[in-house]
C-alpha positions in Angstrom: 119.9 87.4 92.3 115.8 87.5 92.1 114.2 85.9 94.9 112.3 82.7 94.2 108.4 82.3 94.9 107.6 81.4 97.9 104.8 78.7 97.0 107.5 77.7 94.8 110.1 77.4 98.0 107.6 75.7 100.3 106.5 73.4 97.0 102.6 74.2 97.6 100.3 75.2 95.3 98.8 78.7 95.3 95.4 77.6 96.8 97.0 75.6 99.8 95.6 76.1 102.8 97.1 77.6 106.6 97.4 73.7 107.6 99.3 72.8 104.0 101.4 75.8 104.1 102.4 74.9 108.2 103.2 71.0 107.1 104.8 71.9 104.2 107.2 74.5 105.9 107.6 71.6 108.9 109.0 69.2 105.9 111.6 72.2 104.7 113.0 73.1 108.3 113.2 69.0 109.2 115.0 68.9 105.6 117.3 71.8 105.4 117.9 71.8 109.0 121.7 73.1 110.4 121.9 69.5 112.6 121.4 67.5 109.5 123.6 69.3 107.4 126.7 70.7 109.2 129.3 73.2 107.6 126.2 73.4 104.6 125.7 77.0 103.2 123.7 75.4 100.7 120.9 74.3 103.5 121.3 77.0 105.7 120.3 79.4 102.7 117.2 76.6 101.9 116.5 76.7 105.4 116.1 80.6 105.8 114.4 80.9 102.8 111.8 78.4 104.0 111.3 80.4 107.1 111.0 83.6 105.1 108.0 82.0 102.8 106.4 81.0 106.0 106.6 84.3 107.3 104.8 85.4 104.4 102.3 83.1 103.8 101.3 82.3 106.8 99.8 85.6 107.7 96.9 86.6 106.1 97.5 90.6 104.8 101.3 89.9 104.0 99.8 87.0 101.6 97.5 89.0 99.9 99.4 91.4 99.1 102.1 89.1 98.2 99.5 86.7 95.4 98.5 90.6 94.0 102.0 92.4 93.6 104.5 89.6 94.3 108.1 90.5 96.5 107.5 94.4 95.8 104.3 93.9 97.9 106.3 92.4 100.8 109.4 94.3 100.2 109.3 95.4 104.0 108.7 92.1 105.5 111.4 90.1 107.4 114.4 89.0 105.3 115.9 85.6 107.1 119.1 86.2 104.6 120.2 88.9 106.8 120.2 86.9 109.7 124.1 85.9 111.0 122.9 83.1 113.2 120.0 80.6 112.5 119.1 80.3 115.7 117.4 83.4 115.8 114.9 82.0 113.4 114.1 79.0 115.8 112.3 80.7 118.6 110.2 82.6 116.0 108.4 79.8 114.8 108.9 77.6 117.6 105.2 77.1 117.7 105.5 74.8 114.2 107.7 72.2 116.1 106.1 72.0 120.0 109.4 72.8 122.0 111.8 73.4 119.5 114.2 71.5 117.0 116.7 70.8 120.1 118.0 67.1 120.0 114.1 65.7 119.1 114.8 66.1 115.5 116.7 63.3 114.9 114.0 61.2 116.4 111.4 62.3 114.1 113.4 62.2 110.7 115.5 58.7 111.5 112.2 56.7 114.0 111.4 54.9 111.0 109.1 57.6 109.4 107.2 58.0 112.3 107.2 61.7 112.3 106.4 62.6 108.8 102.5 62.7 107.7 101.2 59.9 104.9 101.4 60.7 101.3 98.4 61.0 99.9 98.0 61.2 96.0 97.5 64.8 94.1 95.0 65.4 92.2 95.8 65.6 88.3 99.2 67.8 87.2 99.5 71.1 88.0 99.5 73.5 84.9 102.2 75.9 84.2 102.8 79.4 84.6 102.3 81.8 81.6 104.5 85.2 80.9 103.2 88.3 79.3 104.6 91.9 78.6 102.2 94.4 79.2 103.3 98.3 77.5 102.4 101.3 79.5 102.3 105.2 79.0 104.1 107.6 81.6 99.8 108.6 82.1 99.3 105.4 82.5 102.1 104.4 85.1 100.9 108.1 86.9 97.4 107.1 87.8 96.7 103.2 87.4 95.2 101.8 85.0 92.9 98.4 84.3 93.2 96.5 80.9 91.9 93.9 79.1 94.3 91.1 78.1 93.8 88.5 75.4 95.6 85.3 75.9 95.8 81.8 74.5 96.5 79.1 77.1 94.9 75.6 78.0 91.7 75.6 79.6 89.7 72.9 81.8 88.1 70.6 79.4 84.0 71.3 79.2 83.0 67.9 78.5 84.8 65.8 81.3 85.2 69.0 83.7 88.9 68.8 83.7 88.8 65.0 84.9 90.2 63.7 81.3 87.7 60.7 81.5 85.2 59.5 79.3 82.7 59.6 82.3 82.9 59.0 86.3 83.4 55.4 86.4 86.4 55.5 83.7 88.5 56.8 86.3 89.5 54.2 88.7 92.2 53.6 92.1 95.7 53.2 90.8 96.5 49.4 91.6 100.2 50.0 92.4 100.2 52.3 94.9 96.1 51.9 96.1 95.3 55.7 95.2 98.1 57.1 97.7 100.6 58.1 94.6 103.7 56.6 96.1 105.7 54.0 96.2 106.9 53.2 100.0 110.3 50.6 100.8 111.0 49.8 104.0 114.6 48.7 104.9 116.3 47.9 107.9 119.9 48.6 109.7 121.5 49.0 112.4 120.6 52.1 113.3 117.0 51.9 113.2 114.0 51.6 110.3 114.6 53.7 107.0 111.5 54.7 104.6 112.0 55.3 101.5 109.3 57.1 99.2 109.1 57.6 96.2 106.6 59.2 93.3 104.1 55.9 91.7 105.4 55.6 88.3 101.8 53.7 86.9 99.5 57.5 87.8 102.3 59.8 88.4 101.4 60.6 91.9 97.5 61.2 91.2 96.2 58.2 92.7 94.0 57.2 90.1 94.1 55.6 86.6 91.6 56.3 83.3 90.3 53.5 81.1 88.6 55.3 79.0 89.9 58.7 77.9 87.5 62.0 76.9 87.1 62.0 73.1 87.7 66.1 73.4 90.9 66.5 75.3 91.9 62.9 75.1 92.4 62.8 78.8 94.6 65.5 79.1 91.4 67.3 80.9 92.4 70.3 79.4 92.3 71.6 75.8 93.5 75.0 74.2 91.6 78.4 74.2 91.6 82.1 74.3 90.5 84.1 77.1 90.2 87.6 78.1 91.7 88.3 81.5 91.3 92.5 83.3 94.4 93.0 85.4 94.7 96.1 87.1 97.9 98.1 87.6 98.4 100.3 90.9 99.8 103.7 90.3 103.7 103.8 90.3 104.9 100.5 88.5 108.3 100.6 87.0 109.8 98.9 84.0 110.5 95.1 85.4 107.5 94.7 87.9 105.5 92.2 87.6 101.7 91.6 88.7 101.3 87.2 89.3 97.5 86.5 89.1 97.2 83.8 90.7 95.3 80.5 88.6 95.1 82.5 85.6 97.9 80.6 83.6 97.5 76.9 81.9 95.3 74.8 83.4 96.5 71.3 84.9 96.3 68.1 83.7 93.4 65.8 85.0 92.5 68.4 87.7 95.4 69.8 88.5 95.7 73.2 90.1 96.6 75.8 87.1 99.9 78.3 86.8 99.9 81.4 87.3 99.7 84.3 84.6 103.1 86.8 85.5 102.3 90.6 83.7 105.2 92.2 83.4 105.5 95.4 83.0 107.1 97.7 80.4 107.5 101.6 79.9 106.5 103.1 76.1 109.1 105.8 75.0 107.4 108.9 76.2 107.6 111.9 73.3 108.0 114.6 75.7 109.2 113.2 79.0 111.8 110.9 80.3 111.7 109.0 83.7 114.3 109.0 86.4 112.8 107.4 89.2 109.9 108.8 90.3 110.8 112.2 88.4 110.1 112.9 84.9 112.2 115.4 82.8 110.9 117.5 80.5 113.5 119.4 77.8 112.0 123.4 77.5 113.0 125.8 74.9 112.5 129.3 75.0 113.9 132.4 73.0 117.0 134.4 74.2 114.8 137.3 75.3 112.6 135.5 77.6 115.8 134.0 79.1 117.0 137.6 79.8 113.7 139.4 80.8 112.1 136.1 81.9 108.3 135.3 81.3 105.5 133.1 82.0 105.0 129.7 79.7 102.3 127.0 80.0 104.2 123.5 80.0 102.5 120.1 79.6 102.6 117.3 82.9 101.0 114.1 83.1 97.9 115.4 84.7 97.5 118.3 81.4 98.7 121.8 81.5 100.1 124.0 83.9 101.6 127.7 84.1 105.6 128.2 84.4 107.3 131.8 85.7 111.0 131.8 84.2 112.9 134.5 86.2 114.7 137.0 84.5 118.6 136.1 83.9 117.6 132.5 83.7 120.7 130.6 81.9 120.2 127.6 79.7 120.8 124.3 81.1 119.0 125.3 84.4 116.8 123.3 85.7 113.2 124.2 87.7 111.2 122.1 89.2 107.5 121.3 89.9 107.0 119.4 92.9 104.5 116.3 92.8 104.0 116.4 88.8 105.9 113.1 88.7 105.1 109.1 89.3 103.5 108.2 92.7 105.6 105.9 94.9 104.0 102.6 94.5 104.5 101.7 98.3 102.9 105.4 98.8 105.2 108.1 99.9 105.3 111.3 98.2 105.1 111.7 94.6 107.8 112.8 92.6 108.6 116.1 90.7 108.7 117.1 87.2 111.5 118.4 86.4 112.3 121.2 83.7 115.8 121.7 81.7 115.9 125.0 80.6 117.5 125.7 76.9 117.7 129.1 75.0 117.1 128.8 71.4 119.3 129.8 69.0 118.3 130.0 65.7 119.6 129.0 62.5 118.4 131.5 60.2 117.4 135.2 60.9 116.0 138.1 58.8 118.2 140.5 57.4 116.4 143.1 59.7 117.0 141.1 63.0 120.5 140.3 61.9 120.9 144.2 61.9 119.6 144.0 65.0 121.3 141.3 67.0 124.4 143.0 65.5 123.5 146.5 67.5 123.0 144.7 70.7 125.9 142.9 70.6 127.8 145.7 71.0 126.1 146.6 74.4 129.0 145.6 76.8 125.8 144.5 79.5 125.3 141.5 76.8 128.8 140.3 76.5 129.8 137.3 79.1 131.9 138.3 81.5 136.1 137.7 82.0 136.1 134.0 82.4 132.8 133.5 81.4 133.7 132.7 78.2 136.2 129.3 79.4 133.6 128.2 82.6 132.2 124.5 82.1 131.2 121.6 83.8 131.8 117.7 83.5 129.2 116.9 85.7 126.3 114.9 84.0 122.9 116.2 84.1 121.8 113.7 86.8 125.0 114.7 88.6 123.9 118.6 88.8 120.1 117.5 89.5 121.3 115.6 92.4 123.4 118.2 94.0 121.3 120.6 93.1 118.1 119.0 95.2 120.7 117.1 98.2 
């Protein structure tokens, strides 16, 4: 199962800042906490997943590379699932909660909302993510590549700037909930003060109200359009990766924070190669002769041309290699090989003369297989021999 974003997981928006990010994974752990919800699975998977995102986002490298290449950038980062006790996760970010969760988190989630920070109302609705497929070449997988992408997707509104109102005073505190965005009921029981919060149905959780609307957008504060958006792809990407850039999807409503733009990738049929891993196969044919007396052939690779030496005696079906004429690692690492399936051509129509003549050297007994020779085969597939062959 893929893993799910991590601003996603936290429930922050891609711009939130070290002291957003640190509340936001506070609320999680109080939430999904193993005291609160005994015998849960459910929470305890919440729970490490929170502390994986804050892992992540919290520190500044793992984050950028996370925002540019998404899990693959992160891929050897700490994975919480693999954890058999949660406890192990506590005294790793035991800096988020003072002294620890011990017996104090009851006090903060049930002393009558003491403990938990006051909503505050967001600013507009946050756009939504876009998805596009982006086609590559083997070259262009090999050695990076930058492109130019045309999209259509809402954009921020030029005549209110994205504020959906007619002009600055049409946009006014929400009476209900006096600009915070929520809703708060207090109740009372036995066992102490209960808060309950919920979003303000009059502005959604913005905060603010609009009179009078923008004639352009009509207060969405956001209209359609076509951009063009470079996105450039690192050396090694596979069919399935993605690149998220980060704001580049529909803009929000009123203000809010836009989606994200996912890129994901896809191979082109190659005509002469095909991909296994970071190897790429190329079928060769040569004639019966060179397979018995070898030669020397010029084959293409993905960086142009380069020289061959078939030994003499080579079969068909064996397979040479060139080592780093394949796809770089995209972590780094070595690159891979190319590697070259030999097959001896055997043609369809001949001359009378060379008839005459294949019929004289088939009588040399050095050109008839051997005893045996004649019943010897394999089952093993071609990936099979290739990786026995190179174990």
């Amino acid at each position: 199962m893929s893993k799910r974003d991590y601003y996603e997981i936290l429930e922050v928006g891609k711009s939130a800042g070290p002291d957003e990010i640190k509340k936001a994974y506070r609320k999680a752990a109080l939430k999904y906490h193993p005291d609160r919800n005994p015998n849960n699975k459910e929470a305890e998977e919440k729970f490490k997943e929170a502390a994986e995102a804050y892992e992540v986002l919290s520190d500044t490298d793992k984050r950028r590379r996370y925002d540019q290449y998404g899990h693959e950038g992160v891929r050897a980062g700490t994975d919480y699932h693999g954890y058999s006790n949660v406890n192990d996760i506590f005294s790793t970010f035991s800096d988020i909660f003072g002294s620890g969760f011990g017996g104090s988190i009851f006090e903060e989630v049930f002393a009558g909302g003491r403990g938990r920070p006051r909503g505050r109302g967001q600013t507009g609705i946050p756009g939504s993510d876009l998805k596009i497929r982006l086609k590559l070449t083997l070259e262009e997988i090999s050695h990076g590549v930058e492109k130019k992408l045309k999209i259509k997707r809402w954009k921020t509104c030029e005549t209110c700037e994205g504020t959906g109102a007619k002009s600055s005073g049409s946009r006014t505190t929400c009476p209900t909930c006096n600009g915070t965005g929520e809703i708060r009921q207090v109740s009372r029981s036995v066992f102490g003060q209960f808060v309950n919060i919920t979003t303000c149905g009059t502005c959604n959780g913005e905060g603010k109200i609009i009179k009078d609307r923008c004639v352009t957008c009509g207060g969405e504060g956001r209209v359609q359009g076509e951009t063009t958006i470079k996105v450039n792809v690192p050396a090694g990407v596979s069919e399935g990766n993605y690149i998220p850039l980060r704001g580049q999807g529909n803009a929000g409503q009123r203000g809010g924070a836009p989606g994200d733009l996912l890129v994901v990738i896809e191979e082109e049929t190659h005509a002469l190669f095909v991909r296994n891993n970071d190897d790429i196969i190329l079928d060769l044919l040569i004639s019966f002769p060179e397979a018995v007396l070898g030669t020397e052939v010029e084959i293409p690779t993905l960086d142009g041309r380069a020289r061959l030496k078939i030994d003499p005696g080579t079969p068909s079906g064996k397979i040479l290699r060139m080592r780093s004429k394949g796809i770089p690692q995209l972590n780094g690492g070595p690159r891979g090989d190319e590697l070259i399936r030999v097959n001896v051509f055997v043609p369809t129509h001949v001359s009378k003369e060379d008839r005459e003549a294949l019929k004289n050297l088939s009588k040399s007994e050095g050109i008839k297989p051997r005893e045996g020779d004649r019943s010897a085969h394999s089952d093993k597939s071609f990936f099979e021999k290739m990786k026995n062959m190179f174990s």
